[in-house]
RODO-51845 format. One record per residue (C-alpha): residue number from 1; residue in one letter; chain; z, y, x. Coordinates in steps of 0.2 Angstrom, whole numbers, plus 5000, padded with zeros to 4 digits. Layout:
   n res chain   up north east
 NUM   A     A    Z     Y    X
...
This chain:
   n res chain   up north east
   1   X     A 5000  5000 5000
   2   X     A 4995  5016 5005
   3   X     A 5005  5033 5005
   4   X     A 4995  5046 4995
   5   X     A 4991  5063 5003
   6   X     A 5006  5075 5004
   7   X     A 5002  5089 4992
   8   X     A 5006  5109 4992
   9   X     A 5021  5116 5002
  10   X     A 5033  5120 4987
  11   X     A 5042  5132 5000
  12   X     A 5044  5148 5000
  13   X     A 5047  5163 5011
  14   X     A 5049  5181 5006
  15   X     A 5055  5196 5017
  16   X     A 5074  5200 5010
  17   X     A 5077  5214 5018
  18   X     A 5069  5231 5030
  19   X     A 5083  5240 5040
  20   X     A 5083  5253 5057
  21   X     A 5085  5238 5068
  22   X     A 5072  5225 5060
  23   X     A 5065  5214 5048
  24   X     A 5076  5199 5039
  25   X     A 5065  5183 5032
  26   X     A 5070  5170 5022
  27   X     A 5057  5154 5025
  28   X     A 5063  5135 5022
  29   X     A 5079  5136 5018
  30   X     A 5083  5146 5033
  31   X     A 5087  5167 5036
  32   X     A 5078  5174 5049
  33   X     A 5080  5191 5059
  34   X     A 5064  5200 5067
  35   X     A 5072  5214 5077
  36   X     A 5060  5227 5082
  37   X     A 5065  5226 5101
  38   X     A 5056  5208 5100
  39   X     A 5044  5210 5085
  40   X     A 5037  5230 5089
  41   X     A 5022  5227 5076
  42   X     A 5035  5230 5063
  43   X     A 5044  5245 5066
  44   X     A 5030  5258 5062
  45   X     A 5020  5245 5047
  46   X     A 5018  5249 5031
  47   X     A 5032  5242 5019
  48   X     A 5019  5235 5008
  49   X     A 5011  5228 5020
  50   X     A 5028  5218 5027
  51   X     A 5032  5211 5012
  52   X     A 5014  5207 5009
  53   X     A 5020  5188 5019
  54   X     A 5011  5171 5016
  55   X     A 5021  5154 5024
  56   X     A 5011  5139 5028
  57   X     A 5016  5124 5034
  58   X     A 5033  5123 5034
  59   X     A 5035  5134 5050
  60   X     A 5020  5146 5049
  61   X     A 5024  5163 5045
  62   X     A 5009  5175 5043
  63   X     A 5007  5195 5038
  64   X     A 4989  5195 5031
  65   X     A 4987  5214 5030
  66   X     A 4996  5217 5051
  67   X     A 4987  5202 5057
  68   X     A 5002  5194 5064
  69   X     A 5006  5173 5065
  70   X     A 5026  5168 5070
  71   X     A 5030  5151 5070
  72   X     A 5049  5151 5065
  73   X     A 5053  5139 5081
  74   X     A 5049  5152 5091
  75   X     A 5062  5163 5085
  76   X     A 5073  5148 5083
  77   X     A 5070  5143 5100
  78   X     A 5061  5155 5112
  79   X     A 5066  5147 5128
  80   X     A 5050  5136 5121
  81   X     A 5040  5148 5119
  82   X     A 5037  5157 5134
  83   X     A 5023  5171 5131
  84   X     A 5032  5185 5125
  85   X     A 5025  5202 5120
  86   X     A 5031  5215 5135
């Protein structure tokens, strides 16, 4: 017997929160903080435009209209993750 094919991600992710210091994302079950120091492309972006968020894949976060991709293990764990914006 086969399994079938898995089917749509039914989670979700949504931006909770904008303050002076950064951006606060919820995605699979988990919070997540984007400070600006570490996530520039933020700080000066439209606030449409950041919570205008799709989530793919359980760990793929994407901001359609600012062209940016994060991969929640890279914030969880960026000691893996070695290419950092400077």
């Amino acid at each position: 017997m086969k399994s079938l094919a898995s089917g749509t991600s039914t989670s979700a992710a949504e931006v909770v929160g904008i303050s002076k210091f950064g951006v606060w994302v919820y995605a699979a079950g988990k919070e997540f903080f984007l400070p600006y120091e570490d996530f520039p492309w933020f700080r000066d972006a439209k606030v449409s435009s950041v919570y205008n968020l799709m989530f793919y894949n359980e760990f793929h976060l994407h901001w359609p209209d600012l062209d940016i991709d994060i991969d929640t293990r890279a914030i969880e764990h960026p000691e893996n993750y070695p290419l950092i914006y400077k």
